[in-house]
ROFI-204283 format. One record per residue (C-alpha): chain; x, y, z. Coordinates in pm, 1 decimal, padded with zeros to 6 digits. Each point is the difference from the previous one (the first is absolute). Layout:
// ROFI-204283
<node "A" <X Y Z>> ...
//
This chain:
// ROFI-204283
<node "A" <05315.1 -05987.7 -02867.3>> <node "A" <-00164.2 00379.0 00057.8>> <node "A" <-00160.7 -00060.2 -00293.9>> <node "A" <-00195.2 -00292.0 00103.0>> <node "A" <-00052.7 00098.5 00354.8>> <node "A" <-00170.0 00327.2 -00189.3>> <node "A" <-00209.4 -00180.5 -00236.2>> <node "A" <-00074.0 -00278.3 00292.1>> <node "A" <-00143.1 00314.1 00238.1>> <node "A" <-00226.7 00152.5 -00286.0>> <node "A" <-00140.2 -00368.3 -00060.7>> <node "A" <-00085.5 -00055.9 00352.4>> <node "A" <-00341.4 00136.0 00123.1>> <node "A" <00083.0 -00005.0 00360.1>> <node "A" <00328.5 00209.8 -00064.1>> <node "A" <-00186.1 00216.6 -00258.8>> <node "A" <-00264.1 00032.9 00350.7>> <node "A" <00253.8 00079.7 00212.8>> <node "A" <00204.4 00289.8 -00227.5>> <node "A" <-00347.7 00186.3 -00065.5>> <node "A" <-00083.2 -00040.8 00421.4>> <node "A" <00346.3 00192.9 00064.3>> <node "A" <00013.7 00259.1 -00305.5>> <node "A" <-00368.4 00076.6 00097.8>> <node "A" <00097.7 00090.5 00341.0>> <node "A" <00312.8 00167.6 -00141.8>> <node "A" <-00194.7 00238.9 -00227.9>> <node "A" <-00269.9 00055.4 00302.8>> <node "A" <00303.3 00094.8 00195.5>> <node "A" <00164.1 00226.0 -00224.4>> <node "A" <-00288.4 00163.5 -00105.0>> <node "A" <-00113.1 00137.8 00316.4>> <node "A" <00382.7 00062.8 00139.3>> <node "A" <-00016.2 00239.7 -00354.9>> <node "A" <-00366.2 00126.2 00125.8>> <node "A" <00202.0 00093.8 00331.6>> <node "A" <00330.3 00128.9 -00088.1>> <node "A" <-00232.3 00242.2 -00240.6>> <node "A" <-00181.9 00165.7 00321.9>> <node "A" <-00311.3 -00146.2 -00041.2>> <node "A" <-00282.3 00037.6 00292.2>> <node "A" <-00147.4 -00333.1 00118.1>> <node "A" <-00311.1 00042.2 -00184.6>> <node "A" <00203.1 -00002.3 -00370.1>> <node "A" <00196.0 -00248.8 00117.6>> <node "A" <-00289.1 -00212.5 00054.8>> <node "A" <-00122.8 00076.8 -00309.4>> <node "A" <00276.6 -00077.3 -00202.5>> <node "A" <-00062.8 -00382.0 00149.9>> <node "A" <-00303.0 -00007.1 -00083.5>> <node "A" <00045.3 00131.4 -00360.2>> <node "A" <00291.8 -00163.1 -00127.7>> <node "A" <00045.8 -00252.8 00269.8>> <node "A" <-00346.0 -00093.3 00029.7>> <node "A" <00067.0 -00323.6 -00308.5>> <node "A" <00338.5 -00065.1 00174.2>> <node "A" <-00145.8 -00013.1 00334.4>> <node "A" <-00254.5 -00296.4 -00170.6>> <node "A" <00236.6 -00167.7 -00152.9>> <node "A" <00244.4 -00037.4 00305.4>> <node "A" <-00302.4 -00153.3 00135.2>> <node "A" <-00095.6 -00235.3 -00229.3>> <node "A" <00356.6 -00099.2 -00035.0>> <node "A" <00061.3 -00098.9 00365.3>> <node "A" <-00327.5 -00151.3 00024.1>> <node "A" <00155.9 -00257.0 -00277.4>> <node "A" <00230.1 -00099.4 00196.8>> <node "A" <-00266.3 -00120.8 00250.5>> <node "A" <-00244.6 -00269.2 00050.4>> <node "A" <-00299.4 00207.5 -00027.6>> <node "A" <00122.7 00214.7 -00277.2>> <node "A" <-00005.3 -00381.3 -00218.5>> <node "A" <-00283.1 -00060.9 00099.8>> <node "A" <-00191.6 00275.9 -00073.0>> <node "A" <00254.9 00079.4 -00334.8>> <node "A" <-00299.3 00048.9 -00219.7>> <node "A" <-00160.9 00261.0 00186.4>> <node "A" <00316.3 00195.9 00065.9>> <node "A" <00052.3 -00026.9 -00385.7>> <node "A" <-00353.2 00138.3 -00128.9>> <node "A" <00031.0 00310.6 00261.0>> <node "A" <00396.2 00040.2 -00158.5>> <node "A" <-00183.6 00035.0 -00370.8>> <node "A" <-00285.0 00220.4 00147.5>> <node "A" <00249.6 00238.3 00135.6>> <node "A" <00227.7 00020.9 -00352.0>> <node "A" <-00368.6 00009.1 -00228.8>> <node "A" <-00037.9 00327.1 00310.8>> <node "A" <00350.9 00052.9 -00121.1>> <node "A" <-00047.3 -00030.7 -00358.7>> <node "A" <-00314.8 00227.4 -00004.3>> <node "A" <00175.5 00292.2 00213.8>> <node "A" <00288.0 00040.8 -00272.9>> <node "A" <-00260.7 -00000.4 -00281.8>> <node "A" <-00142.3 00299.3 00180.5>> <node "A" <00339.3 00125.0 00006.1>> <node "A" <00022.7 00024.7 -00345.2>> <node "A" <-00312.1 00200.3 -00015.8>> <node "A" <00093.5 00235.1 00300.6>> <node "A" <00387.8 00047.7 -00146.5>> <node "A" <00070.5 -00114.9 -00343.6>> <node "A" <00386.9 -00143.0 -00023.0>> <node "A" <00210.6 -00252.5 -00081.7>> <node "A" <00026.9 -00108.6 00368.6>> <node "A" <-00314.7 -00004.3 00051.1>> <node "A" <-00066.2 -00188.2 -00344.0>> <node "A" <00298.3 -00254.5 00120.2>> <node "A" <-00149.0 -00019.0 00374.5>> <node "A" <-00334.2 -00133.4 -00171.9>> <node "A" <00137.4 -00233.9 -00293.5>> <node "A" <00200.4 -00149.8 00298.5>> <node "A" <-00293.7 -00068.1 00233.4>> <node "A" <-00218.7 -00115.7 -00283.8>> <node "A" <00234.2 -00271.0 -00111.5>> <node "A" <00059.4 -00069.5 00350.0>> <node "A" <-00339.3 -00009.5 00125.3>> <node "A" <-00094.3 -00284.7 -00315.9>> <node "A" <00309.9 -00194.3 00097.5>> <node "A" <-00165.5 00005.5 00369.5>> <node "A" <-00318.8 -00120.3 -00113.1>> <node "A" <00104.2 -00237.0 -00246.9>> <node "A" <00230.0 -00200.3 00255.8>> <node "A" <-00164.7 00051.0 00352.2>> <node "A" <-00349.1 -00080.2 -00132.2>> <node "A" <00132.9 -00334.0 -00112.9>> <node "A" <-00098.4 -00295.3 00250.0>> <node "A" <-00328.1 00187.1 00148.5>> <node "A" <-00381.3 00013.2 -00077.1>> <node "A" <00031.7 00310.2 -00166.1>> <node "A" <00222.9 -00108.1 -00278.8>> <node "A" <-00252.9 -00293.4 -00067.6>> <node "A" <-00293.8 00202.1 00091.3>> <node "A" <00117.1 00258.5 -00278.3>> <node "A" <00100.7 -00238.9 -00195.6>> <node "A" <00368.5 00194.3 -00040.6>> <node "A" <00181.5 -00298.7 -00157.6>> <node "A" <-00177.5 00147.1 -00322.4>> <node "A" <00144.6 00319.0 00074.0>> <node "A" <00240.2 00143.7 -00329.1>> <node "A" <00197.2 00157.2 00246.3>> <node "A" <00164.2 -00361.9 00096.0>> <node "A" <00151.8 -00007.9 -00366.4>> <node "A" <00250.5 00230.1 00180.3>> <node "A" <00249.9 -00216.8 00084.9>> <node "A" <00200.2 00021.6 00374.1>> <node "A" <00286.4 00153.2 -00138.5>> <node "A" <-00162.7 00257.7 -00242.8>> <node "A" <-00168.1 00151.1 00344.0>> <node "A" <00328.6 00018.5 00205.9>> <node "A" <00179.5 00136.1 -00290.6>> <node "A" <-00262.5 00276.3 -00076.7>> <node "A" <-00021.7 00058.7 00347.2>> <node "A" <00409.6 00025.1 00090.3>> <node "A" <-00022.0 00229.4 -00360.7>> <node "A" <-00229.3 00290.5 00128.2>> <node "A" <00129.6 00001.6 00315.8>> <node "A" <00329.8 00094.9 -00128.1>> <node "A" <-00095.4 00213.9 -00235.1>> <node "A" <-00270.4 00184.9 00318.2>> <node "A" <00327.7 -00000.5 00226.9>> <node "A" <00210.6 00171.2 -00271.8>> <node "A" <-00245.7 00272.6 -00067.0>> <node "A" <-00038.4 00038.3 00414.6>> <node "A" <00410.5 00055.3 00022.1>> <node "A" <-00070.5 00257.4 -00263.4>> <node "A" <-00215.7 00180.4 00142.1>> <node "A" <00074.0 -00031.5 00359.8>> <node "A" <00198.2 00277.9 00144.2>> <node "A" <00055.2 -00136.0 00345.9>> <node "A" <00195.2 -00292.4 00154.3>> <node "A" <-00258.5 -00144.5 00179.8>> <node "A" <-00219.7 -00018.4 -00300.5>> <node "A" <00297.1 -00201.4 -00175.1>> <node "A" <00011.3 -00265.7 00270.5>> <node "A" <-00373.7 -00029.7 00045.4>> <node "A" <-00019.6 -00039.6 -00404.7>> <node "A" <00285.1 -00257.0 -00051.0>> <node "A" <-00126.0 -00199.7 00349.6>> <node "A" <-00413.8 00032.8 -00158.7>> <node "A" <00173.0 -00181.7 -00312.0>> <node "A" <00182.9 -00246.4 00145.9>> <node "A" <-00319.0 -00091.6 00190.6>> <node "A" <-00204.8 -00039.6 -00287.9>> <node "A" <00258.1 -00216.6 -00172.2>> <node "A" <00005.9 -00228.6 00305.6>> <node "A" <-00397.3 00004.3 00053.1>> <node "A" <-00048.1 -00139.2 -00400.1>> <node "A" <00275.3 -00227.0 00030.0>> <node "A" <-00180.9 -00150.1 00273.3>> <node "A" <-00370.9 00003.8 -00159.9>> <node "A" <00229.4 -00186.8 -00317.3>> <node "A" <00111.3 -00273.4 00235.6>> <node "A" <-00329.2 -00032.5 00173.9>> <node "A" <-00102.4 -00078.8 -00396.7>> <node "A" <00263.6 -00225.7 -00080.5>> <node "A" <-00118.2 -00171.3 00330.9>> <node "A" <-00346.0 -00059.6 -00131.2>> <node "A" <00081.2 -00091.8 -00343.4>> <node "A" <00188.0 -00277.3 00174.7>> <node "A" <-00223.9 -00140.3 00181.1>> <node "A" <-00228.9 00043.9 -00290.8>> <node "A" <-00242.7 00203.0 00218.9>> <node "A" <-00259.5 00190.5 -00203.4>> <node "A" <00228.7 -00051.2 -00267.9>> <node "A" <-00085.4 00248.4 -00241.8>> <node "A" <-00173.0 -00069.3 -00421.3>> <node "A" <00149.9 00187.6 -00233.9>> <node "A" <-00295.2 00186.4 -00155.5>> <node "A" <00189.2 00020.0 -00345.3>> <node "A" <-00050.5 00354.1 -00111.3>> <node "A" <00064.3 -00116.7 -00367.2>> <node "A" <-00297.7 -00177.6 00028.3>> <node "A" <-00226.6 00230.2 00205.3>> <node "A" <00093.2 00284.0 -00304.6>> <node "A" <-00110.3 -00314.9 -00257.1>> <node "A" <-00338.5 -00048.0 00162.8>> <node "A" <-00044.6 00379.4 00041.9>> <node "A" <00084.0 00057.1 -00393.0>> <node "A" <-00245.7 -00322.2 -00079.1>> <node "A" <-00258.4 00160.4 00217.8>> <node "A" <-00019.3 00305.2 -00198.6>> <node "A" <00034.5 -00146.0 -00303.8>> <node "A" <-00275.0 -00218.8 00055.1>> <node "A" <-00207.3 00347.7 00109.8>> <node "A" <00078.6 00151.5 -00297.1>> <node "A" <-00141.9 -00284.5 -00208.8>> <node "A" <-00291.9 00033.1 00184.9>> <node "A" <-00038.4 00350.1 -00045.3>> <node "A" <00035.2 -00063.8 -00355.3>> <node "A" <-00263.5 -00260.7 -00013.2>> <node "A" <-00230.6 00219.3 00202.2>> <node "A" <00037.1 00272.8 -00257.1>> <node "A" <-00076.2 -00230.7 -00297.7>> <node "A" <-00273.5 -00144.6 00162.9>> <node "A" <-00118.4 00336.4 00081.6>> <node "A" <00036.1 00122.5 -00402.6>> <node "A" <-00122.1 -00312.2 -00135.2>> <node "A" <-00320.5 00045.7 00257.0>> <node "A" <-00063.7 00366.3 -00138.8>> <node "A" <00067.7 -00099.5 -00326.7>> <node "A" <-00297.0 -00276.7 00002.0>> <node "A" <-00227.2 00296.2 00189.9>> <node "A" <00066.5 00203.6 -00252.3>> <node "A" <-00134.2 -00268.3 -00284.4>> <node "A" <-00273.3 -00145.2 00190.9>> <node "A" <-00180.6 00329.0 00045.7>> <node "A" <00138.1 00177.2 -00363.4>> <node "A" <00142.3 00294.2 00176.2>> <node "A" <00226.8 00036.7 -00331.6>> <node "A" <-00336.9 00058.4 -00160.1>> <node "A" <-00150.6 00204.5 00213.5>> <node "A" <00298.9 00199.8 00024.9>> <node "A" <00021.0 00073.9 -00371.2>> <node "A" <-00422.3 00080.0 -00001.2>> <node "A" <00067.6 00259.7 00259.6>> <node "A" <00311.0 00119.4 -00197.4>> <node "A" <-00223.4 00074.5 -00306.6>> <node "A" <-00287.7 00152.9 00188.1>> <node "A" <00256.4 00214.9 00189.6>> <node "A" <00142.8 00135.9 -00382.9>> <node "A" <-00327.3 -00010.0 -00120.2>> <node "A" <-00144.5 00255.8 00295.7>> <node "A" <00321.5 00175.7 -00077.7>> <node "A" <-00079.4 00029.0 -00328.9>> <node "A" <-00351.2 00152.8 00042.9>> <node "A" <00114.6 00198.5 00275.2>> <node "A" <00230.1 00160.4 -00294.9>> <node "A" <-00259.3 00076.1 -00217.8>> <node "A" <-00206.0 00177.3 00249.2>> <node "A" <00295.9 00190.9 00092.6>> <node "A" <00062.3 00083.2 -00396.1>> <node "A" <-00395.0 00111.2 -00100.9>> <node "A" <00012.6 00201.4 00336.7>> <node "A" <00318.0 00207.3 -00174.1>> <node "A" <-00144.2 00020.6 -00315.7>> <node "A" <-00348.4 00147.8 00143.6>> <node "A" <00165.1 00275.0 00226.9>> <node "A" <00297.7 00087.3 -00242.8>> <node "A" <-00275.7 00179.4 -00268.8>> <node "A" <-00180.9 00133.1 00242.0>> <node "A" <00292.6 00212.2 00057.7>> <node "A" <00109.9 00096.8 -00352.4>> <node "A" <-00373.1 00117.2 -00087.1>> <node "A" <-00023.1 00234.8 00324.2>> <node "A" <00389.1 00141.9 -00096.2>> <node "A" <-00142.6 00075.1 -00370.6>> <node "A" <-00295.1 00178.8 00138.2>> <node "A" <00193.0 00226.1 00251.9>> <node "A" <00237.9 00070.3 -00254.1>> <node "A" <-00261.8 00154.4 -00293.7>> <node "A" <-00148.9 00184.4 00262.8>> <node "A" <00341.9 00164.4 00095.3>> <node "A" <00020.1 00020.3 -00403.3>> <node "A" <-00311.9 00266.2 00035.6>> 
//
């Protein structure tokens, strides 16, 4: 019976709604009785909300608005500012990695990446933009509902494990294990939100069949190549008739034998020069010697 009532309260959106309202408020709680019980002045204490409260403090919002008349009303709205603020998200712990290079920070971004496309992907579905954009054509939606909770349940695990390793403090344990268990809860919802849609076959999504987007790309560049081939043939065959219509072979040959014959004469020149200035020189050495001879 557990068992059921378990599986039962992770299927149910409004329950799912309700468990991320309270452990929101619990980890907003905690975090600043931690921020106090550490001695910290007003001002840090107001900065740790706004740091690593400031998504929390959102996200309470948007939650209780939910449960609300105006809040399903205006559902679309509240859901594009949700994926502004994780793309903000996203972008922040790419610039993380840049500022200090780890495997948290590596984690932190692979997490909000996957998380941020899973946003998109689902809360886009049903408005102007996702017809606008055309997003239905999107390869991203060949990522099935389960692969992106499973990925995302995966790395958050494996961030929380590396933040118990490194984290020296108590507080730092509970804030880790509670920042996990929200992110669990927040995907499971975004999957059931999905599951919701694909019902009512809302947007439903075309598989954009990445077998056959690889097949076009491979025909497309096949097909350049041939072209590229027929352009160079046509280009040979093209220098090959200039070539006979104007008898460059010919002319190329006639300048061949004028060059050897220039070289030629240009040898023999060089040859009766030689042979006029080398007895020049032997007569002169003769004479100098006889008179030496005297």
């Amino acid at each position: 019976m557990k068992e059921k009532e378990n599986i039962s309260l992770f299927d149910s959106p409004d329950k799912v709604t309700s468990l991320i309202i309270g452990l929101i408020l619990i980890i907003i709680i905690l975090s600043q009785s931690f921020a106090i019980s550490n001695n910290l002045a007003a001002l840090d204490i107001f900065r740790n909300i706004l740091n690593h409260n400031s998504i929390y403090l959102f996200m309470l919002l948007y939650f209780v608005s939910l449960k609300t008349y105006l809040g399903k009303k205006y559902f679309n709205y509240l859901n594009s500012i949700v994926i502004f603020i994780y793309f903000v998200n996203m972008i922040t712990s790419l610039l993380t990695i840049f500022h200090t290079f780890s495997l948290t920070s590596l984690l932190a971004f692979g997490l909000n990446f996957v998380l941020f496309l899973y946003l998109f992907h689902v809360f886009f579905r049903g408005t102007r933009i996702w017809k606008d954009f055309k997003l239905k054509k999107s390869p991203f939606n060949e990522l099935n509902n389960d692969w992106y909770f499973s990925v995302i349940v995966i790395i958050s695990v494996m961030l929380l494990a590396v933040n118990l390793i490194f984290t020296t403090t108590f507080d730092g344990t509970v804030v880790a294990v509670l920042d996990c268990f929200y992110i669990v809860l927040f995907s499971r919802y975004i999957f059931l939100y999905r599951e919701y849609l694909d019902k009512e076959k809302i947007d439903t999504t075309i598989k954009t069949n990445l077998e056959e987007v690889k097949t076009k790309i491979s025909d497309v560049a096949t097909d350049l190549g041939d072209s590229i081939n027929d352009m160079a043939n046509d280009i040979t065959k093209s220098v090959n008739k200039f070539v006979e219509d104007n008898k460059i072979d010919e002319k190329l040959d006639k300048a061949k034998e004028k060059i050897i014959e220039v070289g030629d004469e240009a040898a023999a020149k060089i040859d009766e020069v030689i042979n006029e200035v080398t007895p020049k020189k032997t007569k002169t050495n003769k004479n100098k010697s006889k008179k030496e001879a005297k």
